[in-house]
C-alpha positions in Angstrom: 31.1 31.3 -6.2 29.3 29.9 -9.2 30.3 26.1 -7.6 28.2 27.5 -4.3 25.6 28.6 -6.7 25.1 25.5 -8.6 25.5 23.3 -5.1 22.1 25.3 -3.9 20.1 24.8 -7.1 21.0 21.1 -6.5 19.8 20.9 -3.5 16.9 22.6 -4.1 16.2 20.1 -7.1 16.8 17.0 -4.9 14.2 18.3 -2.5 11.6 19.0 -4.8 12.1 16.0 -6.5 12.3 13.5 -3.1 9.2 15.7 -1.6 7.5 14.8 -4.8 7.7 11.3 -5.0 5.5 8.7 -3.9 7.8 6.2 -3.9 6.3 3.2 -2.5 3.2 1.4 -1.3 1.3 4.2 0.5 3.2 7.0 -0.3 6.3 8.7 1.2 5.4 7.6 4.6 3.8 4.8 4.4 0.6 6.0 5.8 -1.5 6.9 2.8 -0.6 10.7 3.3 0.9 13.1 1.3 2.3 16.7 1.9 0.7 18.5 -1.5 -2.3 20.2 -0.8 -5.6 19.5 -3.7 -8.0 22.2 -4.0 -12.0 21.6 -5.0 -12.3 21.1 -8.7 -15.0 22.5 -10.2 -14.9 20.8 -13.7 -13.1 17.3 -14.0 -9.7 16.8 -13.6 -7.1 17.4 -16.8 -5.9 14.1 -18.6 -2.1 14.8 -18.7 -1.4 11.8 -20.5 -2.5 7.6 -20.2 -0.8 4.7 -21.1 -2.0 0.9 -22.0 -0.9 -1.1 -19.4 -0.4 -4.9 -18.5 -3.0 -6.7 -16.1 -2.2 -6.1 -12.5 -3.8 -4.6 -9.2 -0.3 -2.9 -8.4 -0.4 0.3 -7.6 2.2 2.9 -9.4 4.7 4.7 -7.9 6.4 8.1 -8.5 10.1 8.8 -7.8 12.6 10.5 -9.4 10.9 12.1 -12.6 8.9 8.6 -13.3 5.9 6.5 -13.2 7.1 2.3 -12.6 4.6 0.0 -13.1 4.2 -4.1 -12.2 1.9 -6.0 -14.9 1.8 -9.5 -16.4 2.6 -9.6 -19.8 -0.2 -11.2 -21.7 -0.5 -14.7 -23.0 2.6 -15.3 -21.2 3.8 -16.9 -17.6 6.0 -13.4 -17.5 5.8 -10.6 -15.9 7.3 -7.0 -16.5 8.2 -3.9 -14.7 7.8 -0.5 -17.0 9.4 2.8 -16.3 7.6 5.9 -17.8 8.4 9.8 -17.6 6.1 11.6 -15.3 5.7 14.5 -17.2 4.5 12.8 -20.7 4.2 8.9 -19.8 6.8 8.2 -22.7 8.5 5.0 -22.0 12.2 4.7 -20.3 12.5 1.5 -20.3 10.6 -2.3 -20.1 11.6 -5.2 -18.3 10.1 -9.1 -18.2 11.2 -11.7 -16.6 9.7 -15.3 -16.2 7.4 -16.5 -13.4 6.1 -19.6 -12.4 2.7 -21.1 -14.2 -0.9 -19.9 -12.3 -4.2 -18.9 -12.4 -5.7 -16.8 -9.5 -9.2 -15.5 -9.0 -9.8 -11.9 -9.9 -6.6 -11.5 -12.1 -3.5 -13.0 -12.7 -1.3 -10.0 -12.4 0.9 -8.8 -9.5 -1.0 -7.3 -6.9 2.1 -6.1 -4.6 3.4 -2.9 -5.5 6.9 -1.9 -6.1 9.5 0.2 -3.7 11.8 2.5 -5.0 14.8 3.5 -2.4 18.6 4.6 -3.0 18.3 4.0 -6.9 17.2 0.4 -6.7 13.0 -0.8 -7.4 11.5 -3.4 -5.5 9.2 -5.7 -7.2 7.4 -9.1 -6.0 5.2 -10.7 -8.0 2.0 -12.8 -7.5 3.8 -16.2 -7.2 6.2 -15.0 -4.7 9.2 -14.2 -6.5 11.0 -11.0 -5.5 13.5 -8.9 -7.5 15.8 -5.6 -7.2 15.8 -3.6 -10.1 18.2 -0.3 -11.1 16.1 2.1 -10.8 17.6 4.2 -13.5 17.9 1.7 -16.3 16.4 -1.3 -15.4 19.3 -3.8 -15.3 18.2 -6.9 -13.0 20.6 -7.0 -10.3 19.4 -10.0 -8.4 16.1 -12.1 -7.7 15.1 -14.7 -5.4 11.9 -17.1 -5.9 10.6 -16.9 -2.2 7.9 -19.0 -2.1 10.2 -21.6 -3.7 13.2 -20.8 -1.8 11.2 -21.2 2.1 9.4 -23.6 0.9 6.4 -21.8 1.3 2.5 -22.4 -0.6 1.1 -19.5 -2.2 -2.1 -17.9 -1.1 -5.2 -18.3 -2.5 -5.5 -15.0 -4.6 -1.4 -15.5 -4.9 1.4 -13.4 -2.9 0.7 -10.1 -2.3 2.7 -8.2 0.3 4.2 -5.0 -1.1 8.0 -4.7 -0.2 9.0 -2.4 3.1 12.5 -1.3 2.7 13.7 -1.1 6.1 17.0 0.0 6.8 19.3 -2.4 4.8 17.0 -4.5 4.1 13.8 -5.4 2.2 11.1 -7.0 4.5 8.6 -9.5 3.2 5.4 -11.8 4.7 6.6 -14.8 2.7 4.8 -17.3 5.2 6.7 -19.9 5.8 7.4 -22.1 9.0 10.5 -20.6 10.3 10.5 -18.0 7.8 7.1 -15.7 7.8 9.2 -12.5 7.9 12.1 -12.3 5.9 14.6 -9.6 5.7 16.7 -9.8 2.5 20.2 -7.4 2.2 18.9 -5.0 0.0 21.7 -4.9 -1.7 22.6 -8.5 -2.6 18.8 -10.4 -2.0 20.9 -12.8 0.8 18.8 -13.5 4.0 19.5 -11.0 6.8 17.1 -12.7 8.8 14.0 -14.8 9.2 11.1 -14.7 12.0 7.9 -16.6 13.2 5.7 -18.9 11.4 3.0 -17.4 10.5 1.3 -18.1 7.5 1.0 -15.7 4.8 -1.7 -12.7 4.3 -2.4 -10.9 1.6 -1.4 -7.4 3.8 2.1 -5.2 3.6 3.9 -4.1 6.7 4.4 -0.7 8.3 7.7 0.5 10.1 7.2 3.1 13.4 9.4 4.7 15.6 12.6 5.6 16.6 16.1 3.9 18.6 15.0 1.0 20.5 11.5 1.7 20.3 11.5 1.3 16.5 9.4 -1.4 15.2 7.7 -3.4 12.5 4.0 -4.6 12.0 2.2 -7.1 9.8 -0.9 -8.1 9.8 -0.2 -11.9 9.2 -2.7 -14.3 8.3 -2.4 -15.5 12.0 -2.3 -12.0 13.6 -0.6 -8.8 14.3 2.9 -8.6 15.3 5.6 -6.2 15.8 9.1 -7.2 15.4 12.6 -5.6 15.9 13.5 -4.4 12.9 17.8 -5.5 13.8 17.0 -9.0 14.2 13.1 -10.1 13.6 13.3 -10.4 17.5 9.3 -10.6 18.0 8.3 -7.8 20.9 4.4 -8.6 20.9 1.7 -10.6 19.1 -2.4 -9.9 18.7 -4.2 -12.5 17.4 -6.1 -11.5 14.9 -7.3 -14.7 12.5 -9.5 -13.6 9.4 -12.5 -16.9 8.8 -11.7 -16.9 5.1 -7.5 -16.6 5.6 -8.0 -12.8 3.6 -6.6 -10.6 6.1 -5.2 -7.9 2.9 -5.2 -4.4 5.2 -2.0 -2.3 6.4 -3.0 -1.7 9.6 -3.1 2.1 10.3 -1.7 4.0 13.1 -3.3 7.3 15.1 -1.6 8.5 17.9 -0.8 5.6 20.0 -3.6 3.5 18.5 -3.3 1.0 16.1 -6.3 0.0 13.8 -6.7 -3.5 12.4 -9.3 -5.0 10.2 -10.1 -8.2 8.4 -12.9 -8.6 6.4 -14.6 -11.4 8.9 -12.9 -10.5 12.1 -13.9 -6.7 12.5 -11.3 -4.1 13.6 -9.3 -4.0 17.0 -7.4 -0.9 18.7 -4.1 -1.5 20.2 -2.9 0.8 22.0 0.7 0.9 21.9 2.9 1.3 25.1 6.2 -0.2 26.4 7.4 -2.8 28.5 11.2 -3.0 30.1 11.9 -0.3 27.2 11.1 -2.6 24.6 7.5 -1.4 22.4 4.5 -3.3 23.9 0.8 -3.1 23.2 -2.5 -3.6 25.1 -5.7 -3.8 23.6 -8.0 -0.8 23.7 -11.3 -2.5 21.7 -12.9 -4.6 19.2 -15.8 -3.9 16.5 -17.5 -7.4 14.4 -19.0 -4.4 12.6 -15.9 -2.7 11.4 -15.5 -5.1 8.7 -12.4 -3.8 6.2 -12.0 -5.6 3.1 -8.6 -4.4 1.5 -9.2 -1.1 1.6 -6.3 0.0 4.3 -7.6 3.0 6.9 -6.6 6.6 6.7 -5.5 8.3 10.3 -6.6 12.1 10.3 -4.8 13.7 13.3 -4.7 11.6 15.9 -8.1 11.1 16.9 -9.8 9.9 13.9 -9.6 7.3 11.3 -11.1 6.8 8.6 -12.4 3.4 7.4 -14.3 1.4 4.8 -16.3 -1.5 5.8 -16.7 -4.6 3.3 -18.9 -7.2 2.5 -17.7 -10.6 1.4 -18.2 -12.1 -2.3 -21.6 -14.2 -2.0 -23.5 -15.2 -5.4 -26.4 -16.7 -3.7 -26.8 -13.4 -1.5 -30.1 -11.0 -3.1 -28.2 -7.8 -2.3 -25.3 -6.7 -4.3 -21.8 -6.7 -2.0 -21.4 -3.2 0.0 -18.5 -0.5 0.7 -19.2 1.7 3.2 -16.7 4.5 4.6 -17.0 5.2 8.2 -15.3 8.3 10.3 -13.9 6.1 13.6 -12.9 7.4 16.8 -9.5 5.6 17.2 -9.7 5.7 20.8 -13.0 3.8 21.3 -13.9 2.5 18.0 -16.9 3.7 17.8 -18.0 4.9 14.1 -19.4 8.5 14.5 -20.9 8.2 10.9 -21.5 6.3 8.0 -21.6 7.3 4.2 -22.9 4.0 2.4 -22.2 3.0 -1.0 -19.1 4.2 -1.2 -17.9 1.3 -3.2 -18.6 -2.3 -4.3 -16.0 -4.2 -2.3 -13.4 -1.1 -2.2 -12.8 2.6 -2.0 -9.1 3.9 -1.7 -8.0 6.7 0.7 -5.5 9.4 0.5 -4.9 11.9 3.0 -4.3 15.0 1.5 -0.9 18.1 3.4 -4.2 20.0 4.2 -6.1 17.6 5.9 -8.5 16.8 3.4 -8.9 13.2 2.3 -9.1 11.8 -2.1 -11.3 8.4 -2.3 -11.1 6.8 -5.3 -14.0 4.1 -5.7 -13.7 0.9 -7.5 -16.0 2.2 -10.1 -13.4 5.2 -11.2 -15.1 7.9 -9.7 -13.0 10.4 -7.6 -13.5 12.3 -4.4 -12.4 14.6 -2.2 -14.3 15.3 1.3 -13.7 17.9 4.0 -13.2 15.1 7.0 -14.6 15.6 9.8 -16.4 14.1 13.0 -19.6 15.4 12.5 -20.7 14.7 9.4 -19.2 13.5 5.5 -18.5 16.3 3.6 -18.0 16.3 -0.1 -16.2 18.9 -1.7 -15.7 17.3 -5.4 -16.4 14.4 -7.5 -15.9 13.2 -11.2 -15.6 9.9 -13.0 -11.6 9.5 -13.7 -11.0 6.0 -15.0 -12.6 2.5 -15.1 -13.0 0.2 -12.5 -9.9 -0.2 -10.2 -8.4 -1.9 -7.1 -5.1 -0.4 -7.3 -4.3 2.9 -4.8 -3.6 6.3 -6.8 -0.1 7.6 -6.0 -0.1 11.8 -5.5 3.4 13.2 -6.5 3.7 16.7 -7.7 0.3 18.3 -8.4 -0.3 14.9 -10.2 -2.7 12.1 -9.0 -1.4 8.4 -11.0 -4.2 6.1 -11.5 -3.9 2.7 -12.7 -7.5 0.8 -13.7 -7.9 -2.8 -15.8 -6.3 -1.2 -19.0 -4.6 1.9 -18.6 -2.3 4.0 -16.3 -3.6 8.0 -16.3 -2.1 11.3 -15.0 -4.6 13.5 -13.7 -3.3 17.4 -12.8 -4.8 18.3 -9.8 -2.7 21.7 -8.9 -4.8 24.0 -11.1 
């Protein structure tokens, strides 16, 4: 029986491992939620290990024993992907490739962040071009320009949609006419499909349900829309038009309420239903006020999400730009408090297997709150790294942060 022995303690590995891994943008299910529980700290969090890094607002992800990384390597129209061991950061292995030429307001590094799925990463970089990596050692097995390929312009701030492997394929906003959603094979990088002509955002998509109702939603710079997942078959549209084209949030889902926010627009609440068995939406309200930047909301339970409210660059403005985090009643939209100063522009939120919730601010300090409807509730707080854009990634007792010069391992399961 030794066979039937060893057969267990694999299986037992591959779950801890896979339940461990935050293995794409937003964690394991795409939602900004983990199942690992993080107690109050009373002194600041251990330093594991940290790691000079490229420049890049990527976020890292954790799956299968390592930390991979997007960057741009200096001084050079390149950029590379870097695999590190979780437990001690040491370096696996270090890929570049060449991009095209161009210079992009607040950083020239990717902003996307990878996907790991079925031993393959998933990487797109800031001037659109998209490539699938082994996982394991890093060998290039194929890459396509997309922006140059649909004929597509770039965004302002440069492409930015993190990769949604769906099924058998990997699903991008590349924005062009006839070609806004593209589904590439996963496997080979050929076209699956192409959908709608929206133009471009700077958001990522989100996949939801199951059978025929299965569906999934950008935020595009011209609205939100929900596609069949099969075919890019569109099943409904809101529109939803950000003044400055910087629509950059995942829209968020609680219960059968879907949150989106632009940073000029406000939020909506759709409420999502169906039609002839095929997923519909109506919409259940709007806020001017709720004002999200590109910091995506956080659904705890079904009747509350949690959101943080922007202001927009201005250097002629006398007060200093604004985060704000707000507790929102998904059903109504109204905001039953507000904790100001929360941020400059950005705060990002994690959602904790025991209901609590981690904000890391763009200044480096970290938080965890006791969410509630009543009132905001802080439970911890200690500076962790410098400032930051990029989301931390939570994968076994280990929070992964990533600010302008280094990537850290925190231990939070002490």
């Amino acid at each position: 029986m030794l066979w039937l022995r060893s057969l267990l303690v694999l299986l037992v590995w591959v779950s801890f491992t896979c339940a461990a891994d935050w293995p794409q943008w937003l964690g394991p299910t795409r939602d900004g939620a983990s199942p690992e529980k993080v107690a109050a700290w009373k002194d600041a969090p251990k330093v594991l290990w940290q790691k000079p890094v490229g420049e890049g607002n990527s976020s890292p992800i954790v799956a299968g024993g390592r930390v991979y990384l997007h960057s741009k390597v200096k001084d050079k129209d390149e950029e590379e992907v870097l695999a590190l061991d979780a437990r001690d950061g040491n370096e696996v292995w270090r890929k570049t490739y060449s991009r095209g030429a161009g210079k992009f307001p607040y950083g020239n590094g990717p902003r996307a962040t990878p996907a790991v799925s079925d031993g393959k990463l998933y990487t797109y970089g800031i001037t659109g071009v998209l490539t699938c990596w082994d996982a394991a050692d890093g060998k290039l097995l194929w890459q396509v320009d997309a922006l140059k390929k649909f004929e597509a312009k770039n965004l302002l701030f440069g492409a930015s949609c993190s990769p949604l492997v769906e099924g058998k394929a990997v699903l991008l906003n590349v924005g062009a006419r006839g070609a806004s959603i593209v589904a590439f094979d996963r496997d080979k990088g050929e076209v699956a499909w192409k959908s709608q002509d929206d133009v471009a955002s700077y958001s990522s998509p989100i996949a939801f349900g199951k059978g025929k109702e299965r569906q999934i939603v950008f935020l595009t710079g011209d609205g939100v829309i929900a596609l069949d997942p099969a075919d890019g078959g569109l099943f409904w549209r809101f529109p939803l038009k950000d003044a400055l084209f910087e629509s950059s949030t995942t829209p968020a889902r609680a219960g059968d309420v879907l949150l989106a926010s632009a940073i000029t627009y406000g939020s909506a609440g759709l409420r999502l239903t169906t039609k002839d068995g095929k997923p519909a939406m109506t919409e259940a309200w709007k806020d001017p006020k709720l004002t999200s930047y590109f910091t995506t909301p956080v659904a705890v339970g079904t009747e509350h999400v949690y959101l943080v409210t922007g202001t927009t660059p201005n250097p002629f403005a006398r007060t200093p730009a604004q985060a704000d985090l707000h507790c929102v009643e998904a059903a109504t939209g109204k905001s039953l408090w507000t904790r100001p100063k929360v941020g400059e522009y950005h705060a990002s939120l994690l959602r904790t297997g025991d209901g609590k919730l981690l904000m890391l601010e763009d200044s480096g300090n970290l938080v965890l709150l006791d969410p509630g409807p009543k009132e905001y509730k802080e439970l911890a707080r200690s500076k962790v790294c410098g400032a930051t854009w990029a989301h931390p990634a939570l994968a076994g007792g280990k929070l992964y942060l990533r600010d302008a010069k280094e990537v850290i391992c925190l231990q939070l399961d002490e």
